[in-house]
C-alpha positions as CSV (number, residue, x, y, z in Angstrom):
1,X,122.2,82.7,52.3
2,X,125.0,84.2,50.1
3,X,128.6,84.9,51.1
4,X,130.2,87.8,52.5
5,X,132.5,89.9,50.1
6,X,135.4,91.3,52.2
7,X,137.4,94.4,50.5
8,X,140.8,93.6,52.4
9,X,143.3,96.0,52.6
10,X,147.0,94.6,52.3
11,X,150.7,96.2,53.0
12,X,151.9,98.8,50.9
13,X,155.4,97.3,50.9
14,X,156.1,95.8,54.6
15,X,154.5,93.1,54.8
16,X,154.6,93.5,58.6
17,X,151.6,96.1,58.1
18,X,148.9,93.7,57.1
19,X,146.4,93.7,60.1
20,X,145.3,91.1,62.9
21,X,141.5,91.9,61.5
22,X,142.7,91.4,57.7
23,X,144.9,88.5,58.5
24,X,142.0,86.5,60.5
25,X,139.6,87.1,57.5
26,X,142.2,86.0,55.1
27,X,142.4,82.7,56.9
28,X,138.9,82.3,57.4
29,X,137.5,82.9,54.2
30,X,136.5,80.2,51.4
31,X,138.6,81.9,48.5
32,X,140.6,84.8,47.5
33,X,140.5,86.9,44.3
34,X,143.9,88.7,43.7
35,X,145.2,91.2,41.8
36,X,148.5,89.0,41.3
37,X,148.6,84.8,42.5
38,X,152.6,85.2,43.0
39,X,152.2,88.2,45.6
40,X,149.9,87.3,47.4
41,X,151.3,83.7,47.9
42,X,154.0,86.1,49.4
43,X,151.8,87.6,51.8
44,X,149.9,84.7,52.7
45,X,152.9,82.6,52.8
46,X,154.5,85.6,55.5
47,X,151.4,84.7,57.6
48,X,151.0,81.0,57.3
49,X,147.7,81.3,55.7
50,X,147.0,78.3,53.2
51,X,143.7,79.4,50.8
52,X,142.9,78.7,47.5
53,X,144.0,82.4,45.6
54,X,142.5,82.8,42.0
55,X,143.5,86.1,39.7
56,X,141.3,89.1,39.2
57,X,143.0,91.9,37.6
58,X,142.6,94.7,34.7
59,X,143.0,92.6,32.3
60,X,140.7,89.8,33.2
61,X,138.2,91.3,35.5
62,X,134.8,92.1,33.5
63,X,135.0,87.6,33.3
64,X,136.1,87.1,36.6
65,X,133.0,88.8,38.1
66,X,130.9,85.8,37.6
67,X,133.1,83.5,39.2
68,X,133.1,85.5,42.3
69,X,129.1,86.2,42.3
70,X,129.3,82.4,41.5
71,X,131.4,81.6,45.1
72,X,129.4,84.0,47.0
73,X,125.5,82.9,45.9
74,X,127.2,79.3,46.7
75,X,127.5,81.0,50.6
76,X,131.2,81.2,50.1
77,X,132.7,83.9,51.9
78,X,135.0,85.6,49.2
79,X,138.2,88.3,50.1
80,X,139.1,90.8,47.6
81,X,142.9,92.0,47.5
82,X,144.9,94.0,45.1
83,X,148.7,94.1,45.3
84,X,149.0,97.0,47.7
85,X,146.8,99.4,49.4
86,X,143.0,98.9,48.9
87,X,140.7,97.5,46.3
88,X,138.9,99.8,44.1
89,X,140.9,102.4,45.0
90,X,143.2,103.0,42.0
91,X,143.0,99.6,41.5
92,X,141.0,96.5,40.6
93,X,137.5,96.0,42.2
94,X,135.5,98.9,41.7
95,X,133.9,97.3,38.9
96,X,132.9,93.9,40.9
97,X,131.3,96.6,43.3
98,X,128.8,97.6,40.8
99,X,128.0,93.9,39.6
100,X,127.3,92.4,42.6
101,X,123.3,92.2,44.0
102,X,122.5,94.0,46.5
103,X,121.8,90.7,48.3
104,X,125.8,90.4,48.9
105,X,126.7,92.2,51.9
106,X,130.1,93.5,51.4
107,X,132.5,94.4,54.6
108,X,135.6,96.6,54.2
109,X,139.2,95.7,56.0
110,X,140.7,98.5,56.9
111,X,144.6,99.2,56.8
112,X,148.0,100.4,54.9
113,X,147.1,103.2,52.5
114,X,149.9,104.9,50.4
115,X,148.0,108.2,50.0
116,X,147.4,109.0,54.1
117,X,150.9,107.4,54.9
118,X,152.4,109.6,52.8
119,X,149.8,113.0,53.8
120,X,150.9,112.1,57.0
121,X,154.5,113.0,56.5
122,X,153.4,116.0,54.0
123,X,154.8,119.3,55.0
124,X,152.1,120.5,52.8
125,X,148.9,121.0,55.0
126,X,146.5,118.5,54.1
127,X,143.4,119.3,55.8
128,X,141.1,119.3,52.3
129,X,142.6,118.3,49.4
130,X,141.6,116.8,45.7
131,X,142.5,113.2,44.5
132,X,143.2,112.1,41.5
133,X,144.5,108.6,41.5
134,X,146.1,107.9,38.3
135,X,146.3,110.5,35.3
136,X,145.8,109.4,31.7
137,X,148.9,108.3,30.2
138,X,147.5,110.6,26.9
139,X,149.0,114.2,27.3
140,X,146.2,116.3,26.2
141,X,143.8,114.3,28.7
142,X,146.4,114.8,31.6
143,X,146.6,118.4,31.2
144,X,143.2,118.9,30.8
145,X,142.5,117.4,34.0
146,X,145.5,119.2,35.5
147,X,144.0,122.5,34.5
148,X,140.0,121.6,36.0
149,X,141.5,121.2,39.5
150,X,144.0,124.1,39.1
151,X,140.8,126.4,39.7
152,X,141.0,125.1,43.3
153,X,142.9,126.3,46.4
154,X,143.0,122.6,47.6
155,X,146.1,120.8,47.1
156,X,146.1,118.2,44.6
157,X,147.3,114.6,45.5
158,X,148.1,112.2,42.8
159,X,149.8,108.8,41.9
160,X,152.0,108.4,38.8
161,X,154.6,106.4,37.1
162,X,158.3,106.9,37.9
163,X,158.7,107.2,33.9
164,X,156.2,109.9,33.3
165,X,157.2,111.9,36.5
166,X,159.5,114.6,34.1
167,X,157.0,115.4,31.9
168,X,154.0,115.8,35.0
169,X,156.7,118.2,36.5
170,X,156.2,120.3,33.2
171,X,152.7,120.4,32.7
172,X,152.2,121.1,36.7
173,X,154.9,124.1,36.6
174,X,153.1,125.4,33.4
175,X,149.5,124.9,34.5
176,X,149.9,125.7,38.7
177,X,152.8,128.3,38.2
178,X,156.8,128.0,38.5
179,X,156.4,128.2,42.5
180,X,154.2,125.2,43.3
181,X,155.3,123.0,46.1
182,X,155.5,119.7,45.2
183,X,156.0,116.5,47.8
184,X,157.2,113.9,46.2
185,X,156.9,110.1,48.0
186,X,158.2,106.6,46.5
187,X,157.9,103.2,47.6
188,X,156.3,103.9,51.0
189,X,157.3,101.5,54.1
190,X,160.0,100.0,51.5
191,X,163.5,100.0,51.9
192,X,163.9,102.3,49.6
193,X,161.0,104.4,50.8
194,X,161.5,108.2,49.8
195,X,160.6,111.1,50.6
């Protein structure tokens, strides 16, 4: 019998927000795939969880699929974890998702999310709205994709990088109009959070 795949969701920044379901799992699977070793060592460390925590990022996870089909057909159960938030979403393990047999039961954990932590403080009403995740970095592509949803009523949610934030202002003023409301949230249950 194969082992379970669990989709963990870990802390957006406080590492005080990882569940009691996630952190049981953590400790009681065989192995973890991570979207970064050194962070989370941090978490685990936080929690006194000791587990064997091997990489599975971007960059290296169309080869690192086989090593985690390889630990689950072995009845290994395996936790998936990106740094923040929830695999797949915006990040790392969507792709494993597709590659896996159907044999492979996979079980989400629940928790921290960036986009309804910071929808929950929205003075924008958020009943409906459109995600985007991440934009292209390529301008033509960004704006393209700005002006497909811009047919909508819906408000538009969206992650981006502090360094392209100037020029996503621009293209949403042109495209959505000079009057747009925009909410703006940064580092979410940080120190720093913003909003």
């Amino acid at each position: 019998m194969p082992g379970n795949l669990y989709i963990v969701s870990t802390p957006i920044g406080n590492l005080d927000d990882l569940t009691v379901r996630a952190t049981r799992v953590l400790g009681d699977v065989g192995v973890i795939f991570a979207e970064s070793v050194e962070r989370t060592q941090k978490l685990l460390s936080h929690y006194d969880i000791k587990k064997k925590i091997y990489s599975f990022n971007k960059d290296n996870e169309k080869r690192k699929v086989k090593n985690v089909v390889d630990y689950l057909n072995k009845s290994c159960d395996v936790a998936l974890v990106t740094d923040a938030g929830t695999p797949s979403i915006s990040d790392p393990g969507f792709l494993l998702l597709t590659k896996i047999p159907n044999t492979i039961k996979v079980i989400p954990i629940p928790g921290a999310s960036s986009l309804s932590c910071a929808l929950s403080v929205s003075r924008i009403p958020m009943n409906s709205f459109i995600f985007l995740g991440f934009l292209s970095k390529n301008d033509s592509d960004r704006k393209k994709k700005l002006l497909e949803v811009s047919e909508s009523k819906l408000p538009v949610c969206l992650f981006e990088s502090k360094h392209r934030l100037v020029e996503l202002f621009k293209d949403i003023s042109e495209i959505f109009g000079a009057d747009t409301k925009i909410g703006l949230f940064r580092e979410m249950t940080k120190i720093y959070e913003t909003v």
